[in-house]
mmCIF file of the protein (N, C-alpha, C, O) and its ligand, coordinates in Angstrom:
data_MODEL
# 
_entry.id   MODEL 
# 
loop_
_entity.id 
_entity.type 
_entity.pdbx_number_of_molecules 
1 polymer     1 
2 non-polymer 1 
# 
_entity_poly.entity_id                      1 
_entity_poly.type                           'polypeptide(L)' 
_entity_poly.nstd_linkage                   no 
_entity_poly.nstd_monomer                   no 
_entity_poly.pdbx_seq_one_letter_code       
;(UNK)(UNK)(UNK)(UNK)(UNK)(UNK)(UNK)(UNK)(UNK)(UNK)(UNK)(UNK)(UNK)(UNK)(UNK)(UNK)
(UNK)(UNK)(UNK)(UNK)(UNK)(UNK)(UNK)(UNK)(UNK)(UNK)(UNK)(UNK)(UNK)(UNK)(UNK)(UNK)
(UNK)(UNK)(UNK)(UNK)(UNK)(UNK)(UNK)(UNK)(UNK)(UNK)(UNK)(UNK)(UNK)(UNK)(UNK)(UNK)
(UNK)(UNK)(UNK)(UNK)(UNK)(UNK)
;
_entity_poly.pdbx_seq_one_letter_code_can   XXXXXXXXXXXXXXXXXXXXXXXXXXXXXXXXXXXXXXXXXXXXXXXXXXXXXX 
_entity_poly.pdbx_strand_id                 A 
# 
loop_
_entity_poly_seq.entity_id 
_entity_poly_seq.num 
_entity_poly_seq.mon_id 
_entity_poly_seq.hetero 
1 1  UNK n 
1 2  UNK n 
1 3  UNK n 
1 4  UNK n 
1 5  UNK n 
1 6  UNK n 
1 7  UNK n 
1 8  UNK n 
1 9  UNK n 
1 10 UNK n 
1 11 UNK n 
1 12 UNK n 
1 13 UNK n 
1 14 UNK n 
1 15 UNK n 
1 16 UNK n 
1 17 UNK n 
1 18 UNK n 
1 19 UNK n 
1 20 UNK n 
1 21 UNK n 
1 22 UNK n 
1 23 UNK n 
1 24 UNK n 
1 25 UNK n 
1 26 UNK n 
1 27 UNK n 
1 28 UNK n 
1 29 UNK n 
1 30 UNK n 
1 31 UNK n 
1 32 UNK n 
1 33 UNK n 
1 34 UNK n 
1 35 UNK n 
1 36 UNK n 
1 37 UNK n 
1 38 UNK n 
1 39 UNK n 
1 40 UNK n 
1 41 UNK n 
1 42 UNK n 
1 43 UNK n 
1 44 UNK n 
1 45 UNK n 
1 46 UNK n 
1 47 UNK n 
1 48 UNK n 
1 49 UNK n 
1 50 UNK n 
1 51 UNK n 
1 52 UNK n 
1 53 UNK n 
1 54 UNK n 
# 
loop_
_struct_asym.id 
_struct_asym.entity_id 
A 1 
B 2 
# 
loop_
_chem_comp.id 
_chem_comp.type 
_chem_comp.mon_nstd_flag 
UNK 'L-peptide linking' . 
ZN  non-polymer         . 
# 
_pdbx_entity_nonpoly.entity_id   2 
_pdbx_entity_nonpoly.name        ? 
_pdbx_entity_nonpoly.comp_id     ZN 
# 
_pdbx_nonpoly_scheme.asym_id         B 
_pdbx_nonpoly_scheme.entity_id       2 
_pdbx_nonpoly_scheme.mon_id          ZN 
_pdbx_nonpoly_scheme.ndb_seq_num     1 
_pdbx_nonpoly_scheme.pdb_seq_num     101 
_pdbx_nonpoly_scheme.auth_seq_num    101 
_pdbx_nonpoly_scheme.pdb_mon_id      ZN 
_pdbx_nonpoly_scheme.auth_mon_id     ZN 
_pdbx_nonpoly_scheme.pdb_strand_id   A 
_pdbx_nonpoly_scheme.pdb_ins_code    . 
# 
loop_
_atom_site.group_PDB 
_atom_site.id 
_atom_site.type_symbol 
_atom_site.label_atom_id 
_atom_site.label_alt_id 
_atom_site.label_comp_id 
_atom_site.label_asym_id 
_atom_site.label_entity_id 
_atom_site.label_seq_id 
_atom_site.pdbx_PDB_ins_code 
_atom_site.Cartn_x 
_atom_site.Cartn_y 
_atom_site.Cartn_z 
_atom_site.occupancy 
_atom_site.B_iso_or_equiv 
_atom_site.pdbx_formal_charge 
_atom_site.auth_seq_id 
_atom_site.auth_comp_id 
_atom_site.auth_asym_id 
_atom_site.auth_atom_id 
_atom_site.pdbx_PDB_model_num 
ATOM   1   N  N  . UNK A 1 1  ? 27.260  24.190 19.999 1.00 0.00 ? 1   UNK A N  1 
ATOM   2   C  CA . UNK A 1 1  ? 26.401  23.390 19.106 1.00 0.00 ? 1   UNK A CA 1 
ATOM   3   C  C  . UNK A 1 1  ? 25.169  24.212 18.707 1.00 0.00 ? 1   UNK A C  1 
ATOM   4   O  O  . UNK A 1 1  ? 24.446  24.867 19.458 1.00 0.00 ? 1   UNK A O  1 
ATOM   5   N  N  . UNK A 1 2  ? 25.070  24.052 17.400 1.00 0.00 ? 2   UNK A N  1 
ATOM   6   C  CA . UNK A 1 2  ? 23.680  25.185 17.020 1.00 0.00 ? 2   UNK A CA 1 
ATOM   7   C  C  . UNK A 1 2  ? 22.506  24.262 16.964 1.00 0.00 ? 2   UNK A C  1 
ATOM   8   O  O  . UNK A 1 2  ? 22.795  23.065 16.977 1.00 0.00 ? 2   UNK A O  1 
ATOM   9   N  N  . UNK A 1 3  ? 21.290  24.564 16.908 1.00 0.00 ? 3   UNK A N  1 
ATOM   10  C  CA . UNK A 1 3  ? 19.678  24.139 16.883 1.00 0.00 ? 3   UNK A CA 1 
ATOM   11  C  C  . UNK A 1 3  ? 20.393  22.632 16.015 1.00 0.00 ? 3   UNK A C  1 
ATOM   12  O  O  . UNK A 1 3  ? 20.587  21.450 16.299 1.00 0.00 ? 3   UNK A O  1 
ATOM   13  N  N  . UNK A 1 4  ? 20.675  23.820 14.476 1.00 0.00 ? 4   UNK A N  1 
ATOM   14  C  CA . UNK A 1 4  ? 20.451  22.364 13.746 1.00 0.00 ? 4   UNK A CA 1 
ATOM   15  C  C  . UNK A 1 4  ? 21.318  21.203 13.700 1.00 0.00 ? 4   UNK A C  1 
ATOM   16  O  O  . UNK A 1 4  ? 21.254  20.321 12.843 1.00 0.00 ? 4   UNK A O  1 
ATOM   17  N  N  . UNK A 1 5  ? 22.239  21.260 14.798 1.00 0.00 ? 5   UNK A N  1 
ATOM   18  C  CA . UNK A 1 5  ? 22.946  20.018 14.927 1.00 0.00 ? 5   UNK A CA 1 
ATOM   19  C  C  . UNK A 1 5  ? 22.117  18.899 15.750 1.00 0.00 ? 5   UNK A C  1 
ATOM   20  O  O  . UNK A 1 5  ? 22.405  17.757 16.110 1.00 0.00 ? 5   UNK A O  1 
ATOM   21  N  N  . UNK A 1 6  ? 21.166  19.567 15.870 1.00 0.00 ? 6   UNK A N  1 
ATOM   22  C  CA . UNK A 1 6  ? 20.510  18.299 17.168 1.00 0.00 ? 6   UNK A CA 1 
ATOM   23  C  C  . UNK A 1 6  ? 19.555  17.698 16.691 1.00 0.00 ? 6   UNK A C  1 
ATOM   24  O  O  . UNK A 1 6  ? 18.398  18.118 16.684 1.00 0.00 ? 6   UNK A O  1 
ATOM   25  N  N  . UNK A 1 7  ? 20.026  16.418 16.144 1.00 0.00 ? 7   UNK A N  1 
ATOM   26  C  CA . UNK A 1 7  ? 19.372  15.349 15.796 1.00 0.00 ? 7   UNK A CA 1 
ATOM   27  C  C  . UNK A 1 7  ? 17.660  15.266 15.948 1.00 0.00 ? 7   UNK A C  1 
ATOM   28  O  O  . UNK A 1 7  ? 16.902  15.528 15.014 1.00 0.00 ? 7   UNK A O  1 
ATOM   29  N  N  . UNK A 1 8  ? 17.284  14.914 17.094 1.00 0.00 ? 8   UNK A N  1 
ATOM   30  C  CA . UNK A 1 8  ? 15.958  15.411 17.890 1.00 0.00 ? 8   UNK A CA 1 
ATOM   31  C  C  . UNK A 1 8  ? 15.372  16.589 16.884 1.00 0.00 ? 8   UNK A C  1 
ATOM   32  O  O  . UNK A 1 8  ? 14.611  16.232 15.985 1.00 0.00 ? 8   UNK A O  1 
ATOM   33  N  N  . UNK A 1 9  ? 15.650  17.721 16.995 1.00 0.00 ? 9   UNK A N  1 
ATOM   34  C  CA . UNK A 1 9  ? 15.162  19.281 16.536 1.00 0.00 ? 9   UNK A CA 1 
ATOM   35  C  C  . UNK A 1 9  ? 14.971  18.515 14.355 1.00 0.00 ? 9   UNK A C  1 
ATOM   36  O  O  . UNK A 1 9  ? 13.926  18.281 13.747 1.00 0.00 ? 9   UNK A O  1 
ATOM   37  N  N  . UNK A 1 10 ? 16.266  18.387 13.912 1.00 0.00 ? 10  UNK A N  1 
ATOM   38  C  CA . UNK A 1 10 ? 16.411  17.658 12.380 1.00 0.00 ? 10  UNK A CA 1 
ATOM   39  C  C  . UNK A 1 10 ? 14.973  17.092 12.301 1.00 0.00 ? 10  UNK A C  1 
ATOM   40  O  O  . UNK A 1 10 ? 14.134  17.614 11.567 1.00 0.00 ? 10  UNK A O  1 
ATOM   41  N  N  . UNK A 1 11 ? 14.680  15.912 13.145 1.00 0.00 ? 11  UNK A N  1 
ATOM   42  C  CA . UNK A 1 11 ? 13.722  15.248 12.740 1.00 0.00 ? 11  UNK A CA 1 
ATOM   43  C  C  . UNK A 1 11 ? 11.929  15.812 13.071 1.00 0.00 ? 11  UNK A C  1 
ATOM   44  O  O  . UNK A 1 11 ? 10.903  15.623 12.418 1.00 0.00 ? 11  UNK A O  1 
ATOM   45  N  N  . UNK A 1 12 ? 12.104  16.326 13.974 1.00 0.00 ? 12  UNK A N  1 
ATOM   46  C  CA . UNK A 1 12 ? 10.455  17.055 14.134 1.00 0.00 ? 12  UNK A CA 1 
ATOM   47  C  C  . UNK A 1 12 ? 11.014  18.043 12.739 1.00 0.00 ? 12  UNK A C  1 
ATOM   48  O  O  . UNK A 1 12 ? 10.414  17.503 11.810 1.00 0.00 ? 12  UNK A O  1 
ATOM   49  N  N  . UNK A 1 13 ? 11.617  18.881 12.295 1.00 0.00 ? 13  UNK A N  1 
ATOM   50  C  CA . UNK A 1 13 ? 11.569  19.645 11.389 1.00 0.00 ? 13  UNK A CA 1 
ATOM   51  C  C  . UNK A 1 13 ? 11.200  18.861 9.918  1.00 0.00 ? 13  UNK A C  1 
ATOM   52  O  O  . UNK A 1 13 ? 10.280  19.309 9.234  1.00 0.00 ? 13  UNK A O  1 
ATOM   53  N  N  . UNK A 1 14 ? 11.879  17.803 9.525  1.00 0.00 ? 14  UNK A N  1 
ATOM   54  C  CA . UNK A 1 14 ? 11.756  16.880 8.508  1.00 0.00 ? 14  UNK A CA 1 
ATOM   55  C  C  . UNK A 1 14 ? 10.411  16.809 8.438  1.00 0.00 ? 14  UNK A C  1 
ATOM   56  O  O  . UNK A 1 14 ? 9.772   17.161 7.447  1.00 0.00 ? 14  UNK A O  1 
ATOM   57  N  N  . UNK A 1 15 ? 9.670   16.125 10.005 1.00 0.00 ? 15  UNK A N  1 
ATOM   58  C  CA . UNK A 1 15 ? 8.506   15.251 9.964  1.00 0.00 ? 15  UNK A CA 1 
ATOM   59  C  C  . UNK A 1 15 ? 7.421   16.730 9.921  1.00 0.00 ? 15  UNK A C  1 
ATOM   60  O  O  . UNK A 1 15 ? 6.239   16.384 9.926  1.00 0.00 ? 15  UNK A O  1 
ATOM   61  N  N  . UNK A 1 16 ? 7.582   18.008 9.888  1.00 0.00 ? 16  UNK A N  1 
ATOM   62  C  CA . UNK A 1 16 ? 6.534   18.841 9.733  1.00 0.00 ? 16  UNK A CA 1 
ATOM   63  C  C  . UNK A 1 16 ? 6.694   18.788 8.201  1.00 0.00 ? 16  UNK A C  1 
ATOM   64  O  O  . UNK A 1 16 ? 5.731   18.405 7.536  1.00 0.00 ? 16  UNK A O  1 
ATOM   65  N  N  . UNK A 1 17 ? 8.112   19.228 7.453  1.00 0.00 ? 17  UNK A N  1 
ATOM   66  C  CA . UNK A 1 17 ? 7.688   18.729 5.965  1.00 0.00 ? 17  UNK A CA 1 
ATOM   67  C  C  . UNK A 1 17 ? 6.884   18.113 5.587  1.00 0.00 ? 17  UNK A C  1 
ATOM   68  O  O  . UNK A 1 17 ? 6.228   18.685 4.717  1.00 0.00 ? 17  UNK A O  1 
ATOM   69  N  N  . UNK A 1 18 ? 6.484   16.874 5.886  1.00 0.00 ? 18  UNK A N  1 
ATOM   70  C  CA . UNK A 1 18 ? 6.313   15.890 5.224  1.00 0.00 ? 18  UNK A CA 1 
ATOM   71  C  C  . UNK A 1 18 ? 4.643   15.828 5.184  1.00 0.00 ? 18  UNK A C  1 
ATOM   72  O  O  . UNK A 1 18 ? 3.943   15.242 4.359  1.00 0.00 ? 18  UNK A O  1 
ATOM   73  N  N  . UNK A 1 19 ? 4.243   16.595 6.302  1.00 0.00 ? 19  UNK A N  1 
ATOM   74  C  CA . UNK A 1 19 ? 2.521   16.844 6.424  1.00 0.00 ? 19  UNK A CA 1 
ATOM   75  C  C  . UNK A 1 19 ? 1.958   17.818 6.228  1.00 0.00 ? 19  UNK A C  1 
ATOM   76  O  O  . UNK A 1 19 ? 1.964   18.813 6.954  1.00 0.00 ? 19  UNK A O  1 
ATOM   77  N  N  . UNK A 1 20 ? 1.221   17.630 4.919  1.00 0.00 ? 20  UNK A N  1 
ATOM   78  C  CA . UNK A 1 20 ? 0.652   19.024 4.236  1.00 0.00 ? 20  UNK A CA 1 
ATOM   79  C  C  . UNK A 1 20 ? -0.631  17.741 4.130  1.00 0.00 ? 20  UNK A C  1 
ATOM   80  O  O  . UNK A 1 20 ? -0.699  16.519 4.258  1.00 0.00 ? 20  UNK A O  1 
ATOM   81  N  N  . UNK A 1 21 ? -1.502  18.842 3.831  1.00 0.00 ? 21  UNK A N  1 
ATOM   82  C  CA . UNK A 1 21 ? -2.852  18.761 3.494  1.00 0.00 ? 21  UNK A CA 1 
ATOM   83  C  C  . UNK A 1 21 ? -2.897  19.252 2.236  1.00 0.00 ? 21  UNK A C  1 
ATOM   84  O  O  . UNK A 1 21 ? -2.382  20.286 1.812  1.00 0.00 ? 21  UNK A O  1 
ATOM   85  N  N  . UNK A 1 22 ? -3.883  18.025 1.368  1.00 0.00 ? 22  UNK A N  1 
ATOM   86  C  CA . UNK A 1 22 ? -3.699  18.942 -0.309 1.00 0.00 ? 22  UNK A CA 1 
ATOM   87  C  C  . UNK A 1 22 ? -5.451  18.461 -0.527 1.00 0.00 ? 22  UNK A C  1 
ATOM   88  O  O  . UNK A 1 22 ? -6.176  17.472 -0.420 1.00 0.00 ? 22  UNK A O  1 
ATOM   89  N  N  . UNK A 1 23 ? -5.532  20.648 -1.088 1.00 0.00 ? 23  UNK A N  1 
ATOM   90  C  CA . UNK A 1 23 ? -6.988  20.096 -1.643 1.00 0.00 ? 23  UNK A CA 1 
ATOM   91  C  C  . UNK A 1 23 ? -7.317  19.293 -2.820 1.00 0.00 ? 23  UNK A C  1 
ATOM   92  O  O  . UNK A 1 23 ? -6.604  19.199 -3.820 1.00 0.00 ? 23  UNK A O  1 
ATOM   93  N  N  . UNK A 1 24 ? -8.551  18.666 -2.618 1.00 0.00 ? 24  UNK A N  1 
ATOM   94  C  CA . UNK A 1 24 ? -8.927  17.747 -3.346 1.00 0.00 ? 24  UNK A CA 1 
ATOM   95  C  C  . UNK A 1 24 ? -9.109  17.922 -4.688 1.00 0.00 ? 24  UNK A C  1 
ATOM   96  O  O  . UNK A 1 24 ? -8.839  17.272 -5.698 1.00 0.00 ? 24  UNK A O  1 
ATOM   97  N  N  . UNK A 1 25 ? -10.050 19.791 -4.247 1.00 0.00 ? 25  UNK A N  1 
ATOM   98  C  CA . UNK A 1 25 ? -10.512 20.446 -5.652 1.00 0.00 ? 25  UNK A CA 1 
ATOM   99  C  C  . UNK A 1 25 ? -9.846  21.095 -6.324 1.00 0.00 ? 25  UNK A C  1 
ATOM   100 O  O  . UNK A 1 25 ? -10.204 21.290 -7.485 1.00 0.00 ? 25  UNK A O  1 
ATOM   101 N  N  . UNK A 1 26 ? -8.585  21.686 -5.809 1.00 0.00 ? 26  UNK A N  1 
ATOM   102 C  CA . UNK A 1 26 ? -7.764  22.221 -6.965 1.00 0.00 ? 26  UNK A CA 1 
ATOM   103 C  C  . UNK A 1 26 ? -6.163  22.049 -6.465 1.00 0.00 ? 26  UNK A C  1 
ATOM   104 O  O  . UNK A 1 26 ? -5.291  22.898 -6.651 1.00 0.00 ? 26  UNK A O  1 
ATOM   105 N  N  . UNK A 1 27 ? -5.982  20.783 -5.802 1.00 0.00 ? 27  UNK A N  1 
ATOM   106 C  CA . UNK A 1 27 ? -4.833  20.008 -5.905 1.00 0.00 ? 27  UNK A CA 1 
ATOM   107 C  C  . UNK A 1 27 ? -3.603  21.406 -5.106 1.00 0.00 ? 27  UNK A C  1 
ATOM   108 O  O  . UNK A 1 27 ? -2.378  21.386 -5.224 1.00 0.00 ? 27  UNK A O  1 
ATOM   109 N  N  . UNK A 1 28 ? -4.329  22.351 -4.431 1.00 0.00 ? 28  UNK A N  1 
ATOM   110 C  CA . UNK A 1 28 ? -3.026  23.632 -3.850 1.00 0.00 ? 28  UNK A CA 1 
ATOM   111 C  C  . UNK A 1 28 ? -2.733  22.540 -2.277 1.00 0.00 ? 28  UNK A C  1 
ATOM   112 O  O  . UNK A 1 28 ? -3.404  21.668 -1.725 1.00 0.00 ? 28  UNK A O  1 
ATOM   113 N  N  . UNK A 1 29 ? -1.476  23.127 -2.024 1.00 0.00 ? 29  UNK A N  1 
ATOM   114 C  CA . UNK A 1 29 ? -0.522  22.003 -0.909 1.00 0.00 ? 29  UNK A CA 1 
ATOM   115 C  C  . UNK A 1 29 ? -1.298  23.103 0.433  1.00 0.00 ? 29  UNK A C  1 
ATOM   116 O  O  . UNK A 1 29 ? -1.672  24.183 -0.023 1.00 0.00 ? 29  UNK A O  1 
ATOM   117 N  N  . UNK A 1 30 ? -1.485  22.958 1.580  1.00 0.00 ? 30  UNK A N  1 
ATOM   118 C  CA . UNK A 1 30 ? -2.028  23.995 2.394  1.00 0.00 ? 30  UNK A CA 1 
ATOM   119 C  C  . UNK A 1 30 ? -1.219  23.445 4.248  1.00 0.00 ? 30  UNK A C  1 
ATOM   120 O  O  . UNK A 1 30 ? -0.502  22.487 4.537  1.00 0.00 ? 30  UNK A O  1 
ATOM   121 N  N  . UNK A 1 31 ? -1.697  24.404 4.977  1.00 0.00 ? 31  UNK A N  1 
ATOM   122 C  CA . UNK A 1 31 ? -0.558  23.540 6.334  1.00 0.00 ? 31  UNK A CA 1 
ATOM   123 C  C  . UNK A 1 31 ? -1.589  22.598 6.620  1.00 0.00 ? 31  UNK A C  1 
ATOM   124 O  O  . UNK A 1 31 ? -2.811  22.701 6.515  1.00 0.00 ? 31  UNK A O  1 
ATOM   125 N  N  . UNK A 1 32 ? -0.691  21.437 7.093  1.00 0.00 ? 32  UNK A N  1 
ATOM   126 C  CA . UNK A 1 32 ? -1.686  20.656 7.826  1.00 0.00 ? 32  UNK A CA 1 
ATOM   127 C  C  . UNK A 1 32 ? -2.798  20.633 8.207  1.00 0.00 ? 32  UNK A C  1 
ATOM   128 O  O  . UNK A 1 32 ? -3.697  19.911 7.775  1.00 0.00 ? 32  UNK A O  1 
ATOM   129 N  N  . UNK A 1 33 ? -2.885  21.704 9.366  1.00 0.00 ? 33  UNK A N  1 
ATOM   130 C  CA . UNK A 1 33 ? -3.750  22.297 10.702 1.00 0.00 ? 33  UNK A CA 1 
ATOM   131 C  C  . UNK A 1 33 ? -4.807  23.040 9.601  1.00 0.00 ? 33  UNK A C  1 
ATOM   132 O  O  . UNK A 1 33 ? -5.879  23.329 10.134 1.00 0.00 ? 33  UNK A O  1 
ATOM   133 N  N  . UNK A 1 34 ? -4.728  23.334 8.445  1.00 0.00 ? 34  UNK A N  1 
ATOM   134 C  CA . UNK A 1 34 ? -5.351  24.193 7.535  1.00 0.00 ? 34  UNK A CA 1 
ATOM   135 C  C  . UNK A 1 34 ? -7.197  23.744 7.779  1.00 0.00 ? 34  UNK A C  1 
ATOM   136 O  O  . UNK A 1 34 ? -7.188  22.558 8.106  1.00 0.00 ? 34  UNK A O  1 
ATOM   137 N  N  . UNK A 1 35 ? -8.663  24.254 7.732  1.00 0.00 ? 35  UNK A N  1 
ATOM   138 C  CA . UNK A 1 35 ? -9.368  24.201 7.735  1.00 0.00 ? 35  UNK A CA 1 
ATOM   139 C  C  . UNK A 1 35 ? -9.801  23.828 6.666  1.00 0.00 ? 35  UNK A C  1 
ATOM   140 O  O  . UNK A 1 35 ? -10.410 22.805 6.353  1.00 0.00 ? 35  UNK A O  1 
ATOM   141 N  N  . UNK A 1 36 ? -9.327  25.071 5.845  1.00 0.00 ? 36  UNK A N  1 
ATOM   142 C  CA . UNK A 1 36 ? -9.897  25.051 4.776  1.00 0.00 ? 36  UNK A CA 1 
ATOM   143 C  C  . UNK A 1 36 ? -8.586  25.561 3.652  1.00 0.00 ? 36  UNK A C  1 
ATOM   144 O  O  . UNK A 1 36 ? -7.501  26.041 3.980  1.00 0.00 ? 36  UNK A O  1 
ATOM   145 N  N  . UNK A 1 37 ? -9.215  25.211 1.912  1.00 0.00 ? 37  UNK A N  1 
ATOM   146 C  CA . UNK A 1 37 ? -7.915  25.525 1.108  1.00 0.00 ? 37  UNK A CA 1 
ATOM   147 C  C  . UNK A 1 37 ? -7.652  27.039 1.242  1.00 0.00 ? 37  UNK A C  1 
ATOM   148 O  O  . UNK A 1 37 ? -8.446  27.830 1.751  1.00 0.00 ? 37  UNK A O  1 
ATOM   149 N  N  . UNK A 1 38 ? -6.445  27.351 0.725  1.00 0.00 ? 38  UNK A N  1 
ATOM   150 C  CA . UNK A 1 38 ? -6.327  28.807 0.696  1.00 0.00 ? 38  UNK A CA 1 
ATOM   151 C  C  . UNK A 1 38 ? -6.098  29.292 -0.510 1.00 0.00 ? 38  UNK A C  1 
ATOM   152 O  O  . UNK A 1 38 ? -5.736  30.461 -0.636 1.00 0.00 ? 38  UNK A O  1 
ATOM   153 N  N  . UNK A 1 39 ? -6.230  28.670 -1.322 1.00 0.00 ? 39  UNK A N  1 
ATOM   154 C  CA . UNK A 1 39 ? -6.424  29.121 -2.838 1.00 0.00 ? 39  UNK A CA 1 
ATOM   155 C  C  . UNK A 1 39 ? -7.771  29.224 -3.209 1.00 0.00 ? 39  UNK A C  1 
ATOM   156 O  O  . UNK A 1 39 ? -8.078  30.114 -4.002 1.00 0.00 ? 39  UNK A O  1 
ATOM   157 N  N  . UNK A 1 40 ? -8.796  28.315 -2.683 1.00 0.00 ? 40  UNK A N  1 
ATOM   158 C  CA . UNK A 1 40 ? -9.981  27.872 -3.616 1.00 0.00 ? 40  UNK A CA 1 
ATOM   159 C  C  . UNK A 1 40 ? -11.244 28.179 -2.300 1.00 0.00 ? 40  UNK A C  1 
ATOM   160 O  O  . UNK A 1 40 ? -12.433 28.410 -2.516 1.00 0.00 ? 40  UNK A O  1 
ATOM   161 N  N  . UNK A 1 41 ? -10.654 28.109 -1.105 1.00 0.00 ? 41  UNK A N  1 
ATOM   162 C  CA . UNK A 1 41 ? -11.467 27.430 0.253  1.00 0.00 ? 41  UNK A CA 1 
ATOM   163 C  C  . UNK A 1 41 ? -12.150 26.616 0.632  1.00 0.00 ? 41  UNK A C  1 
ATOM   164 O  O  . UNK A 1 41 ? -12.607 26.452 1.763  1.00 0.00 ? 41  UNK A O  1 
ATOM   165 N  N  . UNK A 1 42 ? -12.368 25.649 -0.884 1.00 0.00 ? 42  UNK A N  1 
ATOM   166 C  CA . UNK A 1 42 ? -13.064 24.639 -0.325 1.00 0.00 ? 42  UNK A CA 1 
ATOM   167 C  C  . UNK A 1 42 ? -12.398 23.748 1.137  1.00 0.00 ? 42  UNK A C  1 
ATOM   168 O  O  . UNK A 1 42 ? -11.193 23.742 1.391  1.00 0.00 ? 42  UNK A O  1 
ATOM   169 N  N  . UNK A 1 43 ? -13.388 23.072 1.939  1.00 0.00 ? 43  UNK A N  1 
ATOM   170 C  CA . UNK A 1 43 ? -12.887 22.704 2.894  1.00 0.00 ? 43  UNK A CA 1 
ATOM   171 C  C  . UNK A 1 43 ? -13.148 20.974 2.688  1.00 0.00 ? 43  UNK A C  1 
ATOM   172 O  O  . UNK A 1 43 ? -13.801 20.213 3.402  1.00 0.00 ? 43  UNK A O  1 
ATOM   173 N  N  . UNK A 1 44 ? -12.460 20.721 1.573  1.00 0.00 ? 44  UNK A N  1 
ATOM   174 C  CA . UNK A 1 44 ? -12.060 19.164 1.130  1.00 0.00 ? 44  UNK A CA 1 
ATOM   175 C  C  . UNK A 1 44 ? -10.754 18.923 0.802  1.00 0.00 ? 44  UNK A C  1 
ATOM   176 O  O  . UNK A 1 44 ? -10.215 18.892 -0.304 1.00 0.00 ? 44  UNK A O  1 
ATOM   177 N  N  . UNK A 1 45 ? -10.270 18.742 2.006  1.00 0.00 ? 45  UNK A N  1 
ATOM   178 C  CA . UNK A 1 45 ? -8.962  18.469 2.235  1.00 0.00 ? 45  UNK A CA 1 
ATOM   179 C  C  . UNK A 1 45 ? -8.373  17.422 2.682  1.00 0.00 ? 45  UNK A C  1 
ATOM   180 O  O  . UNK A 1 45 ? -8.430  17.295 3.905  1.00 0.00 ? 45  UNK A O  1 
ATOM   181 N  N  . UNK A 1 46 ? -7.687  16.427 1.966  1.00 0.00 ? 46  UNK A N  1 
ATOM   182 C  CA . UNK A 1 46 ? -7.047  15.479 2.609  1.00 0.00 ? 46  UNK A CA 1 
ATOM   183 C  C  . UNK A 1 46 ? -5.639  15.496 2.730  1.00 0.00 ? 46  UNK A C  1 
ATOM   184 O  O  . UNK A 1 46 ? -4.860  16.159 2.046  1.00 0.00 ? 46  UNK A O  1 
ATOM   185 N  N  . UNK A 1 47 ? -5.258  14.386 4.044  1.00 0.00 ? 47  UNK A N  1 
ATOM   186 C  CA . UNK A 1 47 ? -4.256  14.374 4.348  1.00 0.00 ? 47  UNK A CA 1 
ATOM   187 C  C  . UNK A 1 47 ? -3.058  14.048 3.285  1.00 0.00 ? 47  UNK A C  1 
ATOM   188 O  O  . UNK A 1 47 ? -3.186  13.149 2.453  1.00 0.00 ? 47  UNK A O  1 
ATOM   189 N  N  . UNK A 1 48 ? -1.677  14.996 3.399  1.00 0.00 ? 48  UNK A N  1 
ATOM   190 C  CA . UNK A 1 48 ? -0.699  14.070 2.468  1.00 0.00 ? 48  UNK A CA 1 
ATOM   191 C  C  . UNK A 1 48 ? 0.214   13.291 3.467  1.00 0.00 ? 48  UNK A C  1 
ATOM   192 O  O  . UNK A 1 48 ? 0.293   13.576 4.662  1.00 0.00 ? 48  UNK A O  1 
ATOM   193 N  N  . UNK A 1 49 ? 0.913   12.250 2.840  1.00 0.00 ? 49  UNK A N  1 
ATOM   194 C  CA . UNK A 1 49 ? 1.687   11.864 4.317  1.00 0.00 ? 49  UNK A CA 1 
ATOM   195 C  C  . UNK A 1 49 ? 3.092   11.188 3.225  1.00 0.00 ? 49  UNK A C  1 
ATOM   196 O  O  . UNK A 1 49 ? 2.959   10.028 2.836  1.00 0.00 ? 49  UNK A O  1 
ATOM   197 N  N  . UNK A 1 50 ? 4.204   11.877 2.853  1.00 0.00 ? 50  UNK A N  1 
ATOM   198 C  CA . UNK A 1 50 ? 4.769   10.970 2.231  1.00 0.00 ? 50  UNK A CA 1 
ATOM   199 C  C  . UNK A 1 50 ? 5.723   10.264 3.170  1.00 0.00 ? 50  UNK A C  1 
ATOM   200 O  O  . UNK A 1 50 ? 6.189   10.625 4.251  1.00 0.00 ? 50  UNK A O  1 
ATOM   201 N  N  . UNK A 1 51 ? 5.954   8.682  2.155  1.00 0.00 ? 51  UNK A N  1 
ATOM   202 C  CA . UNK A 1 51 ? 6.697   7.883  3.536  1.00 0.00 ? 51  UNK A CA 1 
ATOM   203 C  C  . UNK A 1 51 ? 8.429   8.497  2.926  1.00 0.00 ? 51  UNK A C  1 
ATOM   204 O  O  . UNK A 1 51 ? 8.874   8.491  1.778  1.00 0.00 ? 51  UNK A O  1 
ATOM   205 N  N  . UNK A 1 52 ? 8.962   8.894  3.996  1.00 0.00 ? 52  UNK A N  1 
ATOM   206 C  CA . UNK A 1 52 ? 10.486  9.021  4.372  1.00 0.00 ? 52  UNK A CA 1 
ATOM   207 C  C  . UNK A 1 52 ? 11.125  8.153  3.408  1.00 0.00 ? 52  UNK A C  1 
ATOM   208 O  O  . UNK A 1 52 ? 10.721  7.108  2.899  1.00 0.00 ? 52  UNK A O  1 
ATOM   209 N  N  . UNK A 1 53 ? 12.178  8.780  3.262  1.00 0.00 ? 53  UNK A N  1 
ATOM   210 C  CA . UNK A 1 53 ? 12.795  8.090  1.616  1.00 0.00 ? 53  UNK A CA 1 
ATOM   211 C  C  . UNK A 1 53 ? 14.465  7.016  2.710  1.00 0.00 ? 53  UNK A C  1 
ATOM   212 O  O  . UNK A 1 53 ? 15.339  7.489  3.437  1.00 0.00 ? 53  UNK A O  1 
ATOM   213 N  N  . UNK A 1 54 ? 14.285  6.051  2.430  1.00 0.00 ? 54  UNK A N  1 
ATOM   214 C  CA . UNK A 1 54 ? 14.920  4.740  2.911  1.00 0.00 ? 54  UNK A CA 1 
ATOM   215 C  C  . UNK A 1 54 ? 16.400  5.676  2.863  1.00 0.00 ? 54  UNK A C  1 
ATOM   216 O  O  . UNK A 1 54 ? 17.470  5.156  3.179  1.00 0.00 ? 54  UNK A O  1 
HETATM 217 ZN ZN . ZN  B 2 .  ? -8.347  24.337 -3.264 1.00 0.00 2 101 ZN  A ZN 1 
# 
């Protein structure tokens, strides 16, 4: 059985997709954990969180 058969492993991978941080001021997607942007640096960053598609 490889990594990606395991259900468990699928879903933490999905659920890191899904959390990006997007700056405010020039709308670039950045990691989560990000401080600050990495296009612009402003450090006005909010969370994205999209909900899981049904
Ligand atoms: Zn920016």
């Amino acid at each position: 059985m490889s990594p990606i058969d395991d259900p468990e492993k699928r879903k933490i991978a999905r659920h890191h997709l899904l959390e990006k941080s997007v700056c405010r001021k020039c709308g670039a997607l950045n990691p989560i954990r990000a401080k600050k942007c990495r296009r612009c640096k402003s450090k006005d960053l909010r969370l994205k969180k999209r909900e899981l598609t049904k």
